[in-house]
Structures are given as structure tokens and as C-alpha cells.
C-alpha positions as CSV (number, residue, x, y, z in Angstrom):
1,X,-51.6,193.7,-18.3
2,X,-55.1,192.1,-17.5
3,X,-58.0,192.6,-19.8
4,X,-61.6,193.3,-18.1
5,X,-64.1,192.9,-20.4
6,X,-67.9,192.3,-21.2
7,X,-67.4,191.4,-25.2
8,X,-68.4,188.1,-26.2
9,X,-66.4,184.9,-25.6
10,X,-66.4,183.2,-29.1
11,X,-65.9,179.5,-30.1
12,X,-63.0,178.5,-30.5
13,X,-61.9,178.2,-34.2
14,X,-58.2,177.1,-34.4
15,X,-56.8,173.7,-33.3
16,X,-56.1,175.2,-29.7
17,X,-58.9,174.9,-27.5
18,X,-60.3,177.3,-25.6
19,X,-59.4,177.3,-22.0
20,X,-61.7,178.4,-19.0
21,X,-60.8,178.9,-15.5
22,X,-62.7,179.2,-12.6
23,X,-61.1,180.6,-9.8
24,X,-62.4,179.8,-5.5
25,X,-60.4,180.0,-2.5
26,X,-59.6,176.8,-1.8
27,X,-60.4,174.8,-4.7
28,X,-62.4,172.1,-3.2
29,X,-66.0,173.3,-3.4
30,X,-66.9,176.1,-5.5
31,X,-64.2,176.1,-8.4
32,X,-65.0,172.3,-8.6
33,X,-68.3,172.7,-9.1
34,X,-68.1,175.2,-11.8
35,X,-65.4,173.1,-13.7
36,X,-67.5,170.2,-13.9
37,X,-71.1,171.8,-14.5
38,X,-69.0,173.6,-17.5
39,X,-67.8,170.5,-18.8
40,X,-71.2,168.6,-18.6
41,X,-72.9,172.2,-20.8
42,X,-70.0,171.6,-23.2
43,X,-70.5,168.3,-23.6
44,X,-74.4,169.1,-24.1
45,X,-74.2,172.0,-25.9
46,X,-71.2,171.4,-28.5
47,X,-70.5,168.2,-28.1
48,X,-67.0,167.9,-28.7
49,X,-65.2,169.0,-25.5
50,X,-61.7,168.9,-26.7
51,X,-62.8,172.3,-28.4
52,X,-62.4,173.5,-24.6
53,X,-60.4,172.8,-21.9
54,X,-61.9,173.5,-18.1
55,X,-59.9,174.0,-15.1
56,X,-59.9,175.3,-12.0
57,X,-57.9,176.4,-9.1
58,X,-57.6,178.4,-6.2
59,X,-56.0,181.4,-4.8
60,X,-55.4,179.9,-1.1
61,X,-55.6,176.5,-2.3
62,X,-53.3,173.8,-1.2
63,X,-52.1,171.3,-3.3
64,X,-53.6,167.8,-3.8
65,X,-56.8,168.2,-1.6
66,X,-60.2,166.3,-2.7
67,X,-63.4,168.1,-3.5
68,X,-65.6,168.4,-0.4
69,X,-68.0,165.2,-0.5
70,X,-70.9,167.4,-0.7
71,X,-69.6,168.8,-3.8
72,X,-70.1,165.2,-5.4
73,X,-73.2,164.8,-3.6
74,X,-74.7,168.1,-4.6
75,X,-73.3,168.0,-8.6
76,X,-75.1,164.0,-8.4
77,X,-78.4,165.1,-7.4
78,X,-78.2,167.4,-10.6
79,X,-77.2,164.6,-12.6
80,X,-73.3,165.5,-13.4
81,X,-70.7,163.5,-12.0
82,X,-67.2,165.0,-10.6
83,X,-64.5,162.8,-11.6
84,X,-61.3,162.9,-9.2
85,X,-60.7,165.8,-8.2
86,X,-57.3,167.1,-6.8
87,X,-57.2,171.0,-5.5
88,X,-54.2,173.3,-7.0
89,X,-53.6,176.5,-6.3
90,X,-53.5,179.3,-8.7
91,X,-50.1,180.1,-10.4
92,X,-49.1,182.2,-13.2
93,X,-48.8,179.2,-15.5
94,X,-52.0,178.6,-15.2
95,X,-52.9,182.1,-16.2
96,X,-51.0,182.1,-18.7
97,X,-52.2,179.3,-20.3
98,X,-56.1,180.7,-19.7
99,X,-58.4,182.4,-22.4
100,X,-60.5,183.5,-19.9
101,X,-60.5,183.4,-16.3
102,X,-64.0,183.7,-14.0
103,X,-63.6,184.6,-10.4
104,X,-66.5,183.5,-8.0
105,X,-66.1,186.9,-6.1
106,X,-64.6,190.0,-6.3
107,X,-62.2,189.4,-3.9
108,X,-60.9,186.6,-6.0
109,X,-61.2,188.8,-9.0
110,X,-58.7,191.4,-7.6
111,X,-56.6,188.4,-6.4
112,X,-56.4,186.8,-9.9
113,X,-55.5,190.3,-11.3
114,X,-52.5,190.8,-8.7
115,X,-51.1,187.7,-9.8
116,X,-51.7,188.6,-13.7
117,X,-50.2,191.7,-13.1
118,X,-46.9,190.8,-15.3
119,X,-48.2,187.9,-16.7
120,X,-49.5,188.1,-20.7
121,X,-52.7,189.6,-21.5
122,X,-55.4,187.5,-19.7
123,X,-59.1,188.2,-19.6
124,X,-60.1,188.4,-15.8
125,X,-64.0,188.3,-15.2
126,X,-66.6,187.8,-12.5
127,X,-68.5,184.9,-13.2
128,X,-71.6,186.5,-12.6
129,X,-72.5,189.1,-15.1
130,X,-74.4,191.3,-12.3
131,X,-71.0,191.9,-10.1
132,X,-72.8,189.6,-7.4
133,X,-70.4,187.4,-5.3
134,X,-71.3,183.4,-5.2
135,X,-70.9,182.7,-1.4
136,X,-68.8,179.8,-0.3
137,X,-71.0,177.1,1.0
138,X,-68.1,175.7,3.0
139,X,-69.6,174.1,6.7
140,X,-72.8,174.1,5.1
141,X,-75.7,171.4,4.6
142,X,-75.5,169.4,1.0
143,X,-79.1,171.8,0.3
144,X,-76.9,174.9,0.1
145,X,-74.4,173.1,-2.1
146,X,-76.8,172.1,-4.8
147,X,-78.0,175.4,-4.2
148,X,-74.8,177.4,-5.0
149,X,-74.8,174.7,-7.8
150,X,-77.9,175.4,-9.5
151,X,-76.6,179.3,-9.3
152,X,-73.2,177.9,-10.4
153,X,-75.2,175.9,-13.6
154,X,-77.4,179.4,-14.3
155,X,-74.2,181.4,-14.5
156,X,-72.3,179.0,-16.7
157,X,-75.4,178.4,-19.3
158,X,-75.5,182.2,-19.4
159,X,-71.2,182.9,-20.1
160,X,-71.5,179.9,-22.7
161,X,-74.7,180.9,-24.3
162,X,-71.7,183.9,-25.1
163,X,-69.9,181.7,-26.8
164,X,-72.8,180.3,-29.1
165,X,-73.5,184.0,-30.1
């Protein structure tokens, strides 16, 4: 059974980190961009990353595919690098190993939750607290990349300020 929920993520306590994952379509622009503007905040804002562990995937992704190179291009203008990166698509492993999983739209959201359906308790949530989808910036110029990065950064400051609470 999945868990929807608006409560407040909390810090992880125990020896186990915490682990976060963002969920795209193909998991070369998006999902990327979120797991490495997450793991530059941690790094900022708690300073010990292996409290967390970041990840991300993708419900149509193949295996094994780069980030797109405007992806590194956008996330270096903003001053966060993207180490390699290698696309995988979403499985119930990785669910099950999750805390808490953010879907970049709702069609992902409802993806994510077919595939949790007999998996363990998982929370499923869209990343952005207002229900609005983050459009794919796929095809695009490496402006609406950093864009949907700087919405991508906004989001994540907001979901981890949750966890400062």
C-alpha cells in the first residue's frame, strides 16, 4: 500500500540514511537534475551527506544512458556539478529501498504508485507542494534547462527545509 502524505519529512536519526527519490521519464534530464541539486542542499545545509542517500530513476527509462549535456551545462551555470551519470529505470527494489519518493508530475506520480502497489509502504509525493507538474525540457535550449533547474532548486530547498523542521 502507498502512503500520500503532506506530514513533515524528518532527519534522519538512526544509522540508516534517509533515502530520496526523484522520479522523470527517462532519467536523463529532469530526475538528474533534482538528484544532484538535492545532494549539493544536503551537502550545504547538513553537511554530512551520508545522513541521506539521493537517487533517481525513471519510469520509461532505459538502462545506462548519460544525462543530456545540457543538464551539466544548466546545473554548471548554477554552480553544482553532475558527476556521471547513468539512467535506470524505476523498479520495485528501488522503491522499496526509498523513504520517500517525489514524482515531477502527476502522471509519474500515478506511475510510481502502480508499481508500489504491492510493494511495502512507500511514501509517494509530487515534488511540488502546489500539485503543479515540472515540464520536461527535453529538445529545448540550455535557458529552459537552467530554468526548470532553478524551479527544480526552489522545490528541493522547500521539501528539505521539511526536514530541518
Amino acid at each position: 500500500m502507498t502512503q500520500r502524505s503532506t506530514s513533515k519529512i524528518k532527519a534522519p536519526q538512526s544509522r540508516k540514511p534517509l533515502t530520496i527519490l526523484f522520479v522523470c521519464t527517462g532519467n536523463t534530464c529532469r530526475s538528474p537534475m533534482a538528484q544532484a541539486i538535492c545532494q549539493h542542499e544536503i551537502r550545504e545545509r547538513f553537511g554530512q551527506a551520508d545522513r541521506f542517500s539521493v537517487l533517481s530513476a525513471g519510469v520509461a527509462a532505459m538502462q545506462g544512458m548519460p544525462a543530456s549535456p545540457e543538464v551539466a551545462q544548466a546545473l554548471d551555470r548554477l554552480g553544482i556539478g553532475l558527476h556521471e551519470h547513468q539512467s535506470q529505470p524505476l523498479t520495485r527494489e528501488l522503491l522499496h529501498d526509498a523513504d520517500i519518493v517525489f514524482g515531477l508530475t502527476q502522471s509519474h506520480v500515478q506511475a510510481i504508485e502502480s508499481l508500489a502497489l504491492d510493494s511495502q509502504q512507500v511514501r509517494i509525493e509530487l515534488l511540488d507542494p502546489q500539485q503543479q507538474d515540472i515540464p520536461d525540457p527535453i529538445g529545448c535550449s540550455v535557458q529552459v534547462y537552467e530554468q526548470t533547474a532553478r524551479t527544480l532548486w526552489k522545490l528541493i530547498k522547500l521539501r528539505l527545509e521539511e526536514l530541518s523542521a
